[in-house]
C-alpha positions as CSV (number, residue, x, y, z in Angstrom):
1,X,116.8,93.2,84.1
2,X,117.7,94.3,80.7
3,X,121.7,94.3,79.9
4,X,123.3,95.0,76.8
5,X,125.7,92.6,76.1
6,X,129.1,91.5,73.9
7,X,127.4,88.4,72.6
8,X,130.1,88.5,69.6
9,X,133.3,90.5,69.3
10,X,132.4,93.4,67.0
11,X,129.0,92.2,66.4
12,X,126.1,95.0,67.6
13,X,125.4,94.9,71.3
14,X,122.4,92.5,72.6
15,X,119.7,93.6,74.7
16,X,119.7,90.6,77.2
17,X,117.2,89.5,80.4
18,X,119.4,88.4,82.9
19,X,118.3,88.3,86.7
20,X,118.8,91.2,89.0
21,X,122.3,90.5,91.1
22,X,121.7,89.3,94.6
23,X,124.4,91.0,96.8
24,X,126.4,88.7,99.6
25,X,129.2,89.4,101.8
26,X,130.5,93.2,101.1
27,X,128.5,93.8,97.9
28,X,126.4,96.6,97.4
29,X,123.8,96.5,94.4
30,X,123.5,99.7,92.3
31,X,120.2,100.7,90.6
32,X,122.1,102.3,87.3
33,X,121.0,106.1,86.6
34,X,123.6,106.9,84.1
35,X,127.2,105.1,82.8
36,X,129.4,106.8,80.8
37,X,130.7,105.1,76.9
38,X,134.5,105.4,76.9
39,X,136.5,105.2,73.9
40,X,138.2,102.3,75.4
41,X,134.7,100.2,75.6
42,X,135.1,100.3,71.4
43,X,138.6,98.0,71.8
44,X,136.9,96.0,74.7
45,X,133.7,95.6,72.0
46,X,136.0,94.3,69.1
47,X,137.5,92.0,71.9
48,X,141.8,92.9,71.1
49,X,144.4,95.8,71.4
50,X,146.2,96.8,68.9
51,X,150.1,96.6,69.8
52,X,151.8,97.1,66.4
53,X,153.8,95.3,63.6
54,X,150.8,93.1,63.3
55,X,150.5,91.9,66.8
56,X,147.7,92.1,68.9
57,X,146.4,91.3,73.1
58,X,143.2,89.8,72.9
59,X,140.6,90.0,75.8
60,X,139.6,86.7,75.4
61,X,143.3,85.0,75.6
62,X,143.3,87.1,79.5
63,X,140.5,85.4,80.5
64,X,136.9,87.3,79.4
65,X,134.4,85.3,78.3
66,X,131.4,86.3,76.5
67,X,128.0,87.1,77.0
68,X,129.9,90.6,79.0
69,X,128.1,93.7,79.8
70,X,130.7,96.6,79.5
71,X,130.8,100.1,81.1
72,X,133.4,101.0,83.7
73,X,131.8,104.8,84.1
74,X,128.7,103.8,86.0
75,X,126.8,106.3,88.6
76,X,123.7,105.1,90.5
77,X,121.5,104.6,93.4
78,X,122.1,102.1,96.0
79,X,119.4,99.6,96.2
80,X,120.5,96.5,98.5
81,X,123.3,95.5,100.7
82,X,124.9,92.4,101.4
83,X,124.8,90.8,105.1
84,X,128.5,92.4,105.6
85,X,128.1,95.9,103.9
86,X,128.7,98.9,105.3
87,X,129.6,102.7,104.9
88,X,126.3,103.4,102.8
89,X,122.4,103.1,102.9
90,X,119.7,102.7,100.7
91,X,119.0,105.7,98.8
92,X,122.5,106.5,98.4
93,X,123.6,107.7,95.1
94,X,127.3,107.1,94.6
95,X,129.7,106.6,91.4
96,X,130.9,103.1,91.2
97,X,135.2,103.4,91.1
98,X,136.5,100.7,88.9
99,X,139.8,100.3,88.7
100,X,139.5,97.8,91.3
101,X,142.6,95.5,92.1
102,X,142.5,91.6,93.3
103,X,142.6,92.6,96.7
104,X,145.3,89.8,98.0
105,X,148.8,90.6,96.1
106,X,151.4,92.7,97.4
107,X,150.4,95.8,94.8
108,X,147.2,96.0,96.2
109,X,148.2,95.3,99.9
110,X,150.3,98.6,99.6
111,X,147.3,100.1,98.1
112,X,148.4,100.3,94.8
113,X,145.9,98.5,93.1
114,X,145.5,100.1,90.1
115,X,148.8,98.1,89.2
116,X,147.3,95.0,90.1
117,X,148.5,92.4,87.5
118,X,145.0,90.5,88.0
119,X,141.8,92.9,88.1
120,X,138.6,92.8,88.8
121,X,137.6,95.9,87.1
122,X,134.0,96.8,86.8
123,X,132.8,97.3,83.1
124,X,136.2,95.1,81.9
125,X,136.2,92.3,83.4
126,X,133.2,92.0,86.0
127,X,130.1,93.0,84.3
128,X,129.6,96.8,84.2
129,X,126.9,99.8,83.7
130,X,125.3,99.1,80.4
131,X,122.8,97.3,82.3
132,X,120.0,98.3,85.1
133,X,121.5,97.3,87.9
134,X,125.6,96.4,88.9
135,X,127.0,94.9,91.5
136,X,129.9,96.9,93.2
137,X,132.2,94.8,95.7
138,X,132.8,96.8,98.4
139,X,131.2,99.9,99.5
140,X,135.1,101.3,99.7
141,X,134.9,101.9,95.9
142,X,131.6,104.2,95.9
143,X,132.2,108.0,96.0
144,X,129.4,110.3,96.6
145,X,128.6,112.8,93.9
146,X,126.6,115.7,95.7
147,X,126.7,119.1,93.9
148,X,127.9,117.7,91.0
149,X,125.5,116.8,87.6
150,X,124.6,113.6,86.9
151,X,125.8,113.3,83.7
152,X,129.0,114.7,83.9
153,X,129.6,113.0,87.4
154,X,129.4,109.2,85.0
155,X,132.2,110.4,83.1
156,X,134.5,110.9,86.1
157,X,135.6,107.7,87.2
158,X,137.4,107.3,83.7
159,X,137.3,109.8,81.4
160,X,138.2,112.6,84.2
161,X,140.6,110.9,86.1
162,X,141.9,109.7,82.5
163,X,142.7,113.4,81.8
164,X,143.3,115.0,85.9
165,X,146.4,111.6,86.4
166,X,147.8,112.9,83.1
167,X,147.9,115.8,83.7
168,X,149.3,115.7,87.2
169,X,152.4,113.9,85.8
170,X,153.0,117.5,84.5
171,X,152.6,119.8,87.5
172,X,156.6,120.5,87.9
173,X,156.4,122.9,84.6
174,X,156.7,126.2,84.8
175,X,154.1,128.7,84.1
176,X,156.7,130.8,81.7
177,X,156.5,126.9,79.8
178,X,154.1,125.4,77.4
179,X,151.6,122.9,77.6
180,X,150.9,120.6,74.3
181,X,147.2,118.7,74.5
182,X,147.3,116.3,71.8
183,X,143.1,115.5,70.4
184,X,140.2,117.1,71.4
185,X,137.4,114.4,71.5
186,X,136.1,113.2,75.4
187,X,139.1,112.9,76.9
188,X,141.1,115.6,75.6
189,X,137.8,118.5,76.0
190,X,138.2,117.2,79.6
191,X,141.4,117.9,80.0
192,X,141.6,120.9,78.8
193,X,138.4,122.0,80.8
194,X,140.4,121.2,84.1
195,X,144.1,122.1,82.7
196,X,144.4,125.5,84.3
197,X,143.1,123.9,87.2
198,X,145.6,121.7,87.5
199,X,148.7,123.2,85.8
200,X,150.0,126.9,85.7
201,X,151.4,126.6,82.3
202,X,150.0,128.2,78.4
203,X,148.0,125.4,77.0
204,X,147.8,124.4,73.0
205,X,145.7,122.4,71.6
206,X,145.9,120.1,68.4
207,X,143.6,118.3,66.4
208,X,142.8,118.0,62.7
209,X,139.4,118.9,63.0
210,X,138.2,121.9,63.5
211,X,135.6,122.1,65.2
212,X,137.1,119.7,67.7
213,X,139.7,122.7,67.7
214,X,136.7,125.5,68.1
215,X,135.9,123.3,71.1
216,X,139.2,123.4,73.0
217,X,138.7,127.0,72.8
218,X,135.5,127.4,74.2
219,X,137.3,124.9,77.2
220,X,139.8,126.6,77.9
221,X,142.5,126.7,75.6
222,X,145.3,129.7,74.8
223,X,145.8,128.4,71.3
224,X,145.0,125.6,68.8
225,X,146.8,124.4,65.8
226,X,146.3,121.7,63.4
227,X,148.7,118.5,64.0
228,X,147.9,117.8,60.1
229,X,148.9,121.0,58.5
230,X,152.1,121.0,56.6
231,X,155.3,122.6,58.1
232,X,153.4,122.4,62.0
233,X,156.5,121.0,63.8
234,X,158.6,124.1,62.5
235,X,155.8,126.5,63.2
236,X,155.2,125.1,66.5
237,X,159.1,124.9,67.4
238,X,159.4,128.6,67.0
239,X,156.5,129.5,68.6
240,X,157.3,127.8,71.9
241,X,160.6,128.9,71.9
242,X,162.1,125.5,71.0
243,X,159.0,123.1,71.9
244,X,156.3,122.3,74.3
245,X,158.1,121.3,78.2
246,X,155.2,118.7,78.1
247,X,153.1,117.0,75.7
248,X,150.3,114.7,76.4
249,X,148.6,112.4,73.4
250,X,145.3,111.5,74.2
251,X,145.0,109.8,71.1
252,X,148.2,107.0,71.1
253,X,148.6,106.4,67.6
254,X,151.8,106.2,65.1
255,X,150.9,109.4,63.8
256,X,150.0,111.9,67.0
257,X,152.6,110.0,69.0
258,X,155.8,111.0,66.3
259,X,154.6,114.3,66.2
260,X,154.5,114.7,70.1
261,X,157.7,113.3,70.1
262,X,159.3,115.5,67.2
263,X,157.9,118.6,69.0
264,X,158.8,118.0,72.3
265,X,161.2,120.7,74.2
266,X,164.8,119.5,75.5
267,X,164.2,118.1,79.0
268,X,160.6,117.7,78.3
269,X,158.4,115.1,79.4
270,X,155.5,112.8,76.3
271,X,152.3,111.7,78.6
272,X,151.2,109.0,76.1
273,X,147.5,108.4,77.2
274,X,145.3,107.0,74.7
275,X,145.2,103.8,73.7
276,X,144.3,103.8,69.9
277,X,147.3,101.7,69.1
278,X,150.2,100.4,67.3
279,X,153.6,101.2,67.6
280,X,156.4,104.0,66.0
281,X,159.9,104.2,65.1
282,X,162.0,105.7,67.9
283,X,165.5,106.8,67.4
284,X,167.1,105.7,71.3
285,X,170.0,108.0,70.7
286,X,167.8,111.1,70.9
287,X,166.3,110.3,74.5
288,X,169.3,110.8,76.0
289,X,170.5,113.6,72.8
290,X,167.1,115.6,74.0
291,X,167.0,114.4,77.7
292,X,163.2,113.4,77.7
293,X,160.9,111.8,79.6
294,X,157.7,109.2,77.8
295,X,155.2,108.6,80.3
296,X,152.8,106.0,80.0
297,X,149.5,107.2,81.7
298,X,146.2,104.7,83.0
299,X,143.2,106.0,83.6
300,X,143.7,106.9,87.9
301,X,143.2,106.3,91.6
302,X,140.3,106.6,93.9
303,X,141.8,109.8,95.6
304,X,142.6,111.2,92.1
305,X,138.9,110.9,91.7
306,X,137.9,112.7,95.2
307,X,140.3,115.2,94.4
308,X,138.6,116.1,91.2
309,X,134.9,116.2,92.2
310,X,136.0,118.9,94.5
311,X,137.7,121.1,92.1
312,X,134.8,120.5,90.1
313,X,132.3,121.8,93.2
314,X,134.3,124.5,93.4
315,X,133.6,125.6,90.0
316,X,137.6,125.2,88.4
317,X,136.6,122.8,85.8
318,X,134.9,123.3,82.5
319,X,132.9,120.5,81.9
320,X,133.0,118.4,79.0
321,X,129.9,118.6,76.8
322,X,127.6,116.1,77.5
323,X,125.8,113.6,74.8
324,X,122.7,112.1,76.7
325,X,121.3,108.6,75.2
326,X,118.9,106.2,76.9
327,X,120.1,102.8,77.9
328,X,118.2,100.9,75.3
329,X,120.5,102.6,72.7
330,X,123.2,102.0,73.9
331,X,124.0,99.2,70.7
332,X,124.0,102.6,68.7
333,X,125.4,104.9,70.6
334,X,128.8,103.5,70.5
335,X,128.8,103.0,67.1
336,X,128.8,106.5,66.8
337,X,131.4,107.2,69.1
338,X,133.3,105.0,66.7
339,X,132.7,106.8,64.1
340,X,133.5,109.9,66.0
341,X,131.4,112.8,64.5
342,X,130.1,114.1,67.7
343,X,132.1,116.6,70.3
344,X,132.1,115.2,73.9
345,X,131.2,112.4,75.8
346,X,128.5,110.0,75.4
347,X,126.4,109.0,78.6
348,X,123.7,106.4,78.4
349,X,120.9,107.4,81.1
350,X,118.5,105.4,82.8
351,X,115.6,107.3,84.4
């Protein structure tokens, strides 16, 4: 089967042969259709995380080793079972949930294993869906898709539940209280498609592009500004009546991270989501001067997923626009996601 592969950190993907995964024990083989390109996959790519002041948490110090097939947004058809697999058939067409813990330690024994300090995640550290077929472990982590597209359904398991846990850290504001979504590029569209599904409150939007901003509109926002316009945190302040009750950055750098901060309402509560890095200067006297909250917010759980396809069946959710490529570009494709000049999500599809 063809896989495209981190053969060097940073270096362009590699379209590889490897041979077609032969499940055993619990495994269930997935026949790829479509896998979604996360923003994340660009920091997996260049192999480190940026954590500020110079330092950095490199994927290959924590164990991953190279030739490694990303994608951790990977919808398909089962294909094959192993001798002990059960809960699906062949023919089954089912989105692969990643966030998949060690199995043995007491996080995951209380069923918490998206806390799991060792993971087995699909797409980061077992190989994932930019390839033609994956191996899932465990039929427990495939959730059926009927009634909802294709496309859309292969940026769920991250990019949706990304946006749906965030903003479900926020659902004890008021509807009389203001909502701040900090970047509108896949993540950020998403949540805004789903926010008044998931919160009562006014929603803003800000972005320094504006057509990313024209795009939170047509989603679903009451009102955009532009986080790079001089004098914003004044204008913002006094029209929210003294700040946004909750603020979530889908972008986590220096920059969108200070301004969150600087707007945020007494009492409030910062969601910090995305994880384009580096660190900011944080006076400690005003957390408990402004009685805040920061929130740090990963991706989400299996149920947060479930929970989401059926608001999305039900019609509540704007869905992100869509950016279709073929698998065999998928070296491309996430260079331009890097360079982020398109609005939405990129899926690479496989049929």
């Amino acid at each position: 089967m063809k896989a495209y592969q981190i053969t060097q950190w940073g270096e362009m993907l590699k379209e590889n042969e490897v041979p077609i995964p032969k499940p055993t024990g619990t495994e269930v083989l997935i026949k790829i259709r479509a896998s979604g390109i996360c923003h994340s996959d660009i920091h997996i790519w260049d192999g480190y995380f940026d954590l500020g002041s110079g330092k950095r948490i490199t994927l290959q110090e924590r164990g991953l080793k190279l030739p490694f097939t990303m994608g951790h947004e990977p919808v398909g058809e089962v294909v094959a079972l192993g001798p002990e697999a059960t809960g699906v058939g062949i023919g089954d067409r089912r989105i692969v949930y990643p966030w998949i813990g060690c199995g043995v330690c007491k996080v995951c024994e209380n069923g918490d294993e998206l806390l799991c300090n060792e993971p087995i995640t699909v797409g980061t550290r077992r190989d994932g869906g930019y390839a033609e077929y994956l191996l899932a472990p465990h039929a427990k982590y495939l959730v059926s898709y009927d009634g909802v597209d294709e496309a859309w359904a292969a940026t769920a398991a991250c990019s949706g539940i990304t946006a749906y846990s965030a903003l479900k850290k926020l659902k004890h504001l008021k509807s009389d209280q203001t909502v701040l979504i900090i970047g509108a590029g896949g993540v950020g569209l998403a949540a805004v498609g789903m926010a008044k599904a998931v919160l009562k409150s006014r929603i803003i939007v800000a972005d320094v592009d504006p057509l990313k901003r024209e795009a939170a509109l047509k989603a679903g926002a009451d009102e955009v500004v532009d986080n790079g316009e001089p004098g914003i945190i004044k204008e913002l302040l006094k029209q929210t009546d003294g700040g946004p009750y909750g603020v979530v950055d889908f972008v986590g750098a220096p920059a969108t991270c200070s301004f969150g901060f600087q707007v945020l309402a007494k009492g409030g509560t910062l969601v910090v989501v995305g994880l384009y890095g580096g660190s900011m200067d944080l006076s400690l006297s005003m957390l408990p001067l402004k009685v805040v909250n920061i929130v740090g917010s990963y991706v989400g759980t299996q149920q947060d997923l479930v929970e989401l396809l059926d608001l999305v069946k039900q019609g509540h959710v704007t869905p992100v626009p869509i950016i279709k490529r073929q698998l065999s570009e998928a070296p491309i494709a996430i260079q331009d996601l890097r360079s982020g000049k398109d609005i939405g999500r990129y899926v690479l599809i496989n049929y």
